[in-house]
Structures are given as structure tokens and as C-alpha cells.
C-alpha positions as CSV (number, residue, x, y, z in Angstrom):
1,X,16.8,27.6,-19.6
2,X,13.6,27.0,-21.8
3,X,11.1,30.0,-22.0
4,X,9.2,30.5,-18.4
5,X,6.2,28.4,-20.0
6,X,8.4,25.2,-21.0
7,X,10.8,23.2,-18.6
8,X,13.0,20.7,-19.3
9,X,12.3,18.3,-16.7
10,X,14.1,14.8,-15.6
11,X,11.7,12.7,-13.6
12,X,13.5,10.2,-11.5
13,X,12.0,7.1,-10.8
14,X,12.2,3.1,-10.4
15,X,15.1,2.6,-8.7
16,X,16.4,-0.2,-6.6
17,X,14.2,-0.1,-3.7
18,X,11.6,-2.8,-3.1
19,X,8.9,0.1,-3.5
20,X,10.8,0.1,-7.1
21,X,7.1,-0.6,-8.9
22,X,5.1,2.2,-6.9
23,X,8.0,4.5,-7.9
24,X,7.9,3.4,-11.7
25,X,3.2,3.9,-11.2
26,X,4.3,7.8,-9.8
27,X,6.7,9.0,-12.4
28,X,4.8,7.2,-15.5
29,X,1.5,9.5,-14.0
30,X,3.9,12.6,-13.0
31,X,5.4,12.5,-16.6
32,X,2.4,12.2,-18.3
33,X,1.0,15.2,-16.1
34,X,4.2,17.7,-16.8
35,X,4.3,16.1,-20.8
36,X,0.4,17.1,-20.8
37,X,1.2,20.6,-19.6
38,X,4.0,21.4,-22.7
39,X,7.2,20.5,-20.3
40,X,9.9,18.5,-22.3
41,X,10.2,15.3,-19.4
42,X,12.7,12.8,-19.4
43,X,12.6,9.6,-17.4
44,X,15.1,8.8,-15.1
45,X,15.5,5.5,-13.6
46,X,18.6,5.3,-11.6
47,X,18.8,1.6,-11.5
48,X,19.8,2.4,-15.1
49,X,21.7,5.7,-15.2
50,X,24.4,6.7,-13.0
51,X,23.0,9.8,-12.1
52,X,26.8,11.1,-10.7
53,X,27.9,10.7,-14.5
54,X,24.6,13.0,-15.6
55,X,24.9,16.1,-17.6
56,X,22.7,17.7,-15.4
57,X,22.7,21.2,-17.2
58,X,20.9,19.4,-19.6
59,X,17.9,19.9,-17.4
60,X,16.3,22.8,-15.6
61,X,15.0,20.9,-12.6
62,X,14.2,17.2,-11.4
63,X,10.9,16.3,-10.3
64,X,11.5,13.1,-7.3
65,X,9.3,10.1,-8.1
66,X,11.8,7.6,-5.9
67,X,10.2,5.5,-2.9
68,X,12.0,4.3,-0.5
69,X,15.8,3.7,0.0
70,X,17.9,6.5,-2.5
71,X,15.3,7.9,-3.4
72,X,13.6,9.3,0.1
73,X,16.7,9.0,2.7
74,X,18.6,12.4,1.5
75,X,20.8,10.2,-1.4
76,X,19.7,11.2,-4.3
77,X,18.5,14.9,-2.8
78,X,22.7,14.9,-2.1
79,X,23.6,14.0,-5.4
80,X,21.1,16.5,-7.0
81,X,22.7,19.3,-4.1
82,X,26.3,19.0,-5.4
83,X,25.5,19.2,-8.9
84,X,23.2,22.4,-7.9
85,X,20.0,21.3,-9.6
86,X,17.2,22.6,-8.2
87,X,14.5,19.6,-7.1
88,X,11.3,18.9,-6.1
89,X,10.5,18.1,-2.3
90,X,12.2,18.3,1.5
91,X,16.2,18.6,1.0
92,X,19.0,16.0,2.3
93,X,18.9,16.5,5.7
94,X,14.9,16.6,6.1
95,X,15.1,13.7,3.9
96,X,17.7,11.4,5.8
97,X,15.4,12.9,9.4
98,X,11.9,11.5,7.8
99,X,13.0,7.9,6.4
100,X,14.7,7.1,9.4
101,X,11.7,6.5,11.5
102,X,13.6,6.5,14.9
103,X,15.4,9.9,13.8
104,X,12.0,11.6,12.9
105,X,10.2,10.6,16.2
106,X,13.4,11.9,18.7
107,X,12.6,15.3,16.4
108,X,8.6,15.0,17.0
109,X,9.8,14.4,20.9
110,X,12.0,17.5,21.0
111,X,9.2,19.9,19.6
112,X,6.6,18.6,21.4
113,X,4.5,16.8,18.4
114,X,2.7,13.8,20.0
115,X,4.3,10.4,19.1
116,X,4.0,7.1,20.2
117,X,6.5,5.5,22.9
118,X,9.0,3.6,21.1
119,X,12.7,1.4,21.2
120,X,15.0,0.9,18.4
121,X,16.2,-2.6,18.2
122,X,18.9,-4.3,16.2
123,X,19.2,-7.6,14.5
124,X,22.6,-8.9,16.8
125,X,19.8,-8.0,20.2
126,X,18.9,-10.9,22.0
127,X,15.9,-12.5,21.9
128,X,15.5,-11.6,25.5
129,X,15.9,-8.2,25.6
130,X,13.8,-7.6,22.8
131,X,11.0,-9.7,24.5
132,X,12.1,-7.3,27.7
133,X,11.7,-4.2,25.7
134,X,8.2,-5.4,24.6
135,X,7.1,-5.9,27.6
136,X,7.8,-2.8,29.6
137,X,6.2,-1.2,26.5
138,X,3.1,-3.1,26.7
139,X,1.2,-5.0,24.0
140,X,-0.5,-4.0,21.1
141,X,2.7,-2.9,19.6
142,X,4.0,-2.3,16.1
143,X,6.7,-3.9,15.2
144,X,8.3,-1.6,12.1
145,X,11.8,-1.4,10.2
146,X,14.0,2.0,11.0
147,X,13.9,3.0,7.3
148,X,11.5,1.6,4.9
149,X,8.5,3.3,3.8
150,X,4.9,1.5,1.9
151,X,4.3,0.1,5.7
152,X,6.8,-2.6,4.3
153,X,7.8,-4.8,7.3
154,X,5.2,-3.8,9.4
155,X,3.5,-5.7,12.1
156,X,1.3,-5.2,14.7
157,X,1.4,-7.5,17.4
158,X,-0.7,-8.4,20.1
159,X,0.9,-11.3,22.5
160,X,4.4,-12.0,22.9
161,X,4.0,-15.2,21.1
162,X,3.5,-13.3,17.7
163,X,6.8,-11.3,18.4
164,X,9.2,-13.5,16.6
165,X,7.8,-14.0,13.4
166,X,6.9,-10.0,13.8
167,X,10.5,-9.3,14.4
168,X,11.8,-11.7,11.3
169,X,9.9,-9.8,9.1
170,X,11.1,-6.3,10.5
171,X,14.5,-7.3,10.0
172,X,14.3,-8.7,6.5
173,X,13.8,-5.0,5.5
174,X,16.5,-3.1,8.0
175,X,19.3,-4.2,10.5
176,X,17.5,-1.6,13.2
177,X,13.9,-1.7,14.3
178,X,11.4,-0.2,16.2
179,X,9.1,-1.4,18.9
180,X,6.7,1.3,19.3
181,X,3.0,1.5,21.2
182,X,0.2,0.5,19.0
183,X,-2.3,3.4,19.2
184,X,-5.5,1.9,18.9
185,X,-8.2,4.0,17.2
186,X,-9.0,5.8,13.5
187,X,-6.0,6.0,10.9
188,X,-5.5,9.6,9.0
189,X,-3.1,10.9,6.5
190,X,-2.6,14.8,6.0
191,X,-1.4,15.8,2.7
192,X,1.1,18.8,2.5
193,X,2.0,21.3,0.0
194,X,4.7,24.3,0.5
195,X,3.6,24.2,4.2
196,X,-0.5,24.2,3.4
197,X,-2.5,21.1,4.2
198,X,-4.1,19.3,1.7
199,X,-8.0,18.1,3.0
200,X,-7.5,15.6,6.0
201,X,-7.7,11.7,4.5
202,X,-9.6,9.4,7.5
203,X,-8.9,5.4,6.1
204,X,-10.9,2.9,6.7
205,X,-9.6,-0.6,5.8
206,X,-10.5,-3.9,6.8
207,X,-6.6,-5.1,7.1
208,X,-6.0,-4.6,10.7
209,X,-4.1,-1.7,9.6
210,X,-3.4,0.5,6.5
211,X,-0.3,-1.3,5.3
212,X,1.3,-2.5,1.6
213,X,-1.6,-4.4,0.5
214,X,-4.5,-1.8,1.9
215,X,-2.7,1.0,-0.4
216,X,-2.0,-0.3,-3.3
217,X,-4.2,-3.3,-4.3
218,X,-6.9,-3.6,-1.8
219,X,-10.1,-1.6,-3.6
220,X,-12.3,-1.5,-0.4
221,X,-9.8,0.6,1.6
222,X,-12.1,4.0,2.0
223,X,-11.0,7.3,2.4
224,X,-13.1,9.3,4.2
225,X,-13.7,13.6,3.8
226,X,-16.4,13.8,5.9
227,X,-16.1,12.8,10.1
228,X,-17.8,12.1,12.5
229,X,-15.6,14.8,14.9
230,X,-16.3,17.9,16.1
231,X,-14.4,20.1,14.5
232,X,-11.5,20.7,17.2
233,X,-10.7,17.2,16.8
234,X,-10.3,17.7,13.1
235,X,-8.0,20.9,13.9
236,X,-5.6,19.0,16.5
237,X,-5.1,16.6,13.8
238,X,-3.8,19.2,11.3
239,X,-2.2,21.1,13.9
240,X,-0.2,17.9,15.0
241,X,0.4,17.1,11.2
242,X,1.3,20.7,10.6
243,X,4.1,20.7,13.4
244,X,5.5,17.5,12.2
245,X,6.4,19.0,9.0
246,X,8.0,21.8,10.3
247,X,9.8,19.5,12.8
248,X,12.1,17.5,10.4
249,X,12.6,21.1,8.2
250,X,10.5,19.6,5.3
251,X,9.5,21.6,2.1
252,X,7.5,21.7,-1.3
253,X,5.3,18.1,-1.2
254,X,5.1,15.4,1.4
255,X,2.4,13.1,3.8
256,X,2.1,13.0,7.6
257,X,0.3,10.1,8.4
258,X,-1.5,9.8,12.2
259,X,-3.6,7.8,14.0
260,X,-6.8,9.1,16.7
261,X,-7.0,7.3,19.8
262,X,-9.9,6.6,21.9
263,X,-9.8,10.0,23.4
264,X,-9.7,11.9,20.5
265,X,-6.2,12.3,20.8
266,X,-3.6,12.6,17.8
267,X,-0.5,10.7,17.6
268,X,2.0,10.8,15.2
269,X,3.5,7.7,13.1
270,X,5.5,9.4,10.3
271,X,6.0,11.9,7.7
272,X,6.6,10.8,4.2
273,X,8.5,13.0,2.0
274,X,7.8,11.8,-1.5
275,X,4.2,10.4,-1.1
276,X,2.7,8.4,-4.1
277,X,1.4,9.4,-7.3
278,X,-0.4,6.6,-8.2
279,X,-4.0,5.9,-8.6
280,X,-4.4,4.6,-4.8
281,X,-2.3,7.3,-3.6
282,X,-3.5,9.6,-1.1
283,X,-2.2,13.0,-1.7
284,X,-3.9,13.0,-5.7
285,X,-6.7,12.1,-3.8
286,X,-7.2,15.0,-1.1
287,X,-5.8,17.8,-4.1
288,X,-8.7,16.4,-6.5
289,X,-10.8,16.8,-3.3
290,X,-9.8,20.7,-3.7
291,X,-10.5,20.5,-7.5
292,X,-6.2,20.2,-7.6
293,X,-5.1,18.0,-10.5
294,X,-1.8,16.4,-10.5
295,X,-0.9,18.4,-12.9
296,X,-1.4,21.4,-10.9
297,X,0.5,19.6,-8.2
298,X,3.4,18.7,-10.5
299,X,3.0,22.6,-11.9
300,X,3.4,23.7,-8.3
301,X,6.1,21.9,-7.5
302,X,8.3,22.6,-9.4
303,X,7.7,25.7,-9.9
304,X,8.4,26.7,-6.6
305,X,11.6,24.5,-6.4
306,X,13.1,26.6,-9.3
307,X,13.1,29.5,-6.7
308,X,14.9,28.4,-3.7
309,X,18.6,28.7,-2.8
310,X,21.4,25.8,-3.0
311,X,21.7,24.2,0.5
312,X,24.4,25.9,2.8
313,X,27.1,23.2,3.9
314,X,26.5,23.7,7.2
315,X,23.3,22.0,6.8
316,X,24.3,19.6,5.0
317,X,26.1,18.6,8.0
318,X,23.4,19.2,10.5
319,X,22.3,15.2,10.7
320,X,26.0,14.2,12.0
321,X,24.8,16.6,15.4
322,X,21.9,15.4,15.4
């Protein structure tokens, strides 16, 4: 290993995901962070490098910069588990738990973290059940791909009529779906590091919702530190965000995002296990709040990864009980 001061770091991003350009934003502003601090970074881009065929002793730890498919459903987390490197963020199994959106919310429904009422669907289901399904749910709904994160896919939808052109675009992104209760309200996002919350995120975006465009290229989106809440609201909201972590078993970095209903009420929509490190991403955003730099973030991270035991087997396998 490198003295305790320097680390040779591999920062793995781009990939082959279609969130492949927010990944390559994150790990060109991670690797300029850890470079900054006197680490010796490599990039990474597995759509390049077969990471099975890496001389991973080469490196003392990986820092994850991959969004969406590989990179935050437990692939790459696997890979990096057999060749006993330690790595940044939630291991395999949290992993494969929090991108599969229907997987996450039977966990939330098991520990009692609120979550809107939902179906999975499939591609081969019939028009008419689907349009079944809707109904007994009750519209607004959200029409959203199983795995696929950036709010890629995602509709809400508020009459049957828009339901087919909702459910085209959910299944150009994944074979399964879900039809899930639109909670109508405010929109937050909860950042979380090593199991302490980050300052609570409110959005505010003209978009209907706060999805691909409203992230990433949309400069009125606001995000809000100060509400207008009393102060137990703002508590069940961490609370609920808090519990939602623990749920799935996640670790080190990642970003619960909720929404507030009418009564005040949390709900919970997901939990994102490598959030963005770009210049519209949120978790930067509430650590600068707390005079955090991504650096310190980066520092933090992996620092703490460097520390923690291989994965047993038997967890490994926990998903196929599941």
C-alpha cells in the first residue's frame, strides 16, 4: 500500500448505461477532488477495460462513479467482492435491493418505512390488465421502469388515456415496470453518509416532477434549506429517510429521495446508492451546505471503505431468499 497520506485510487466511471454521461461528469469531479488531495487516481471506464482481466493489486481501493445498470445493481460491487478490493458505497446485495425499485419497496414494506402502493408489470401483460391494475390503483400514478435510475422512463399519468404512451416509454428502459400511487405534494432528497444525514434537500421545479431534464440541465430547479415545516415534519422526513437506508443494508454514501403529501406525511420513492457528483447533483450540494467539500466526501469515503471486512458468502447469497 502507499503511505497512510497517499492512495492509489481507480475511479470507475462511464460505462454502458444510458446515464453513461452523468457517470463520466461524477468521476471527472471525483478524480480531480482525490488528485487535488495527493491520491494517485486512475480512471476507469469499463466500457473500455474489462475490469475481470484487472490487476487489481495495483490499486488500494476503487472509488464507484457508475450510474445506472453495472454500475449501481450489485455487478460491478460483485466483481470488486471476488477480487477483495475494498470499494466505496452499499455492497452487492444492498446494491441489487436499491436499483431494483420493486425489490427496495417489498424491503421498505417489511420494516415499516412508508411507500407508495404499487404493481410490477411486464412488457408480454396485456393491455387490459395493465389498464385493470391502474385502475384499482387510482390515478395520478407514476408509471416507472423496475431498474433504471436519473428518473429515466418516468411518467406520471393522470387519465387512462395517457397510460399507453406512459407505459411505451417505461418499457423502452426495462422489461418489468411499476405502476405506483402518485403522491401528490413537495419533493425532498436526504443525502447519506456512513449512516448520518446530510441537510434535507426540498426541490422545487417547474417540470411536473423532478425528473432527467429538472437534474441535470434545467437551471431553475431550486433546492430549498429552509421550510416552511415545523420542525417534526422535517424530523419524520429524516426519520423515514434514515430507516430506508438501513432497510436495504446500505453503507458509506448514497440518496433517499421522498415526497410530502398534503398531510404532512412522508412517503418513500427510492434510495440511490451512488448519487451524482456533478454540478447539479444533490448530495455536493447539502455537504457544501455543512461547509463539506467533495473532497472531504471523496476523503471520507474512502477512507472508511479501506476498513471494513470482505463480504461473507452467505450474504452474497441473501438476494436469491429474498
Amino acid at each position: 500500500m502507499a503511505n497512510e497520506q497517499s492512495l492509489r485510487i481507480a475511479v470507475l466511471a462511464g460505462g454502458t448505461s444510458r446515464e453513461r454521461n452523468i457517470s463520466l461528469e461524477s468521476g471527472d469531479a471525483v478524480s480531480k477532488s482525490l488528485s487535488g488531495l495527493g491520491h494517485i487516481v486512475s480512471r476507469i471506464d469499463p466500457a473500455h477495460i474489462d475490469l475481470h482481466a484487472l490487476d487489481w493489486s495495483t490499486f488500494d481501493v476503487a472509488f464507484l462513479a457508475l450510474h445506472g445498470t453495472f454500475g449501481e445493481d450489485g455487478h460491478v460491487q460483485q466483481i470488486l467482492e471476488d477480487a477483495g478490493i475494498p470499494f466505496t458505497g452499499s455492497d452487492s446485495v444492498s446494491s441489487r435491493l436499491a436499483f431494483s425499485k420493486s425489490a427496495a419497496k417489498e424491503r421498505f414494506i417489511q420494516n415499516g418505512v412508508p411507500t407508495p402502493a404499487y404493481v410490477l408489470i411486464h412488457e408480454s401483460d396485456s393491455a387490459a390488465r395493465i389498464q385493470q391494475l391502474a385502475s384499482t390503483l387510482g390515478f395520478p400514478l407514476a408509471v416507472k421502469p423496475d431498474g433504471q435510475g436519473s428518473s429515466l422512463g418516468v411518467t406520471i399519468v393522470r387519465t387512462p388515456e395517457e397510460l399507453p404512451q406512459a407505459l411505451a416509454r417505461c418499457f423502452h428502459f426495462d422489461p418489468f415496470g411499476l405502476l405506483e400511487v402518485a403522491i401528490e405534494g413537495t419533493e425532498w432528497t436526504l443525502g447519506i453518509l456512513d449512516g448520518e444525514p446530510l441537510p434535507l434537500i426540498q426541490i422545487e421545479t417547474g417540470r411536473g416532477f423532478f425528473d432527467y431534464e429538472a437534474k441535470y440541465e434545467d437551471d431553475d430547479t431550486q433546492y430549498l434549506f429552509e421550510f416552511a415545516f415545523p420542525t417534526s415534519v422535517i424530523k419524520a422526513i429524516e426519520n423515514a429517510g434514515r430507516r430506508a437506508y438501513e432497510s436495504l443494508g446500505c453503507r458509506g454514501l448514497a440518496r433517499v429521495d421522498l415526497r410530502l403529501d398534503r398531510f404532512n406525511e412522508p412517503w418513500l420513492l427510492e434510495v440511490n446508492t451512488i448519487p451524482g457528483m456533478t454540478s447539479h447533483s444533490l448530495v455536493p450540494k447539502a455537504a457544501a451546505r455543512v461547509r463539506l467539500s467533495l473532497g472531504a466526501i471523496c476523503e471520507r469515503s474512502i477512507r472508511n471503505c479501506l476498513h471494513r471486512k470482505p463480504t461473507p458468502p452467505a450474504k452474497q447469497n441473501l438476494l436469491s431468499a429474498t
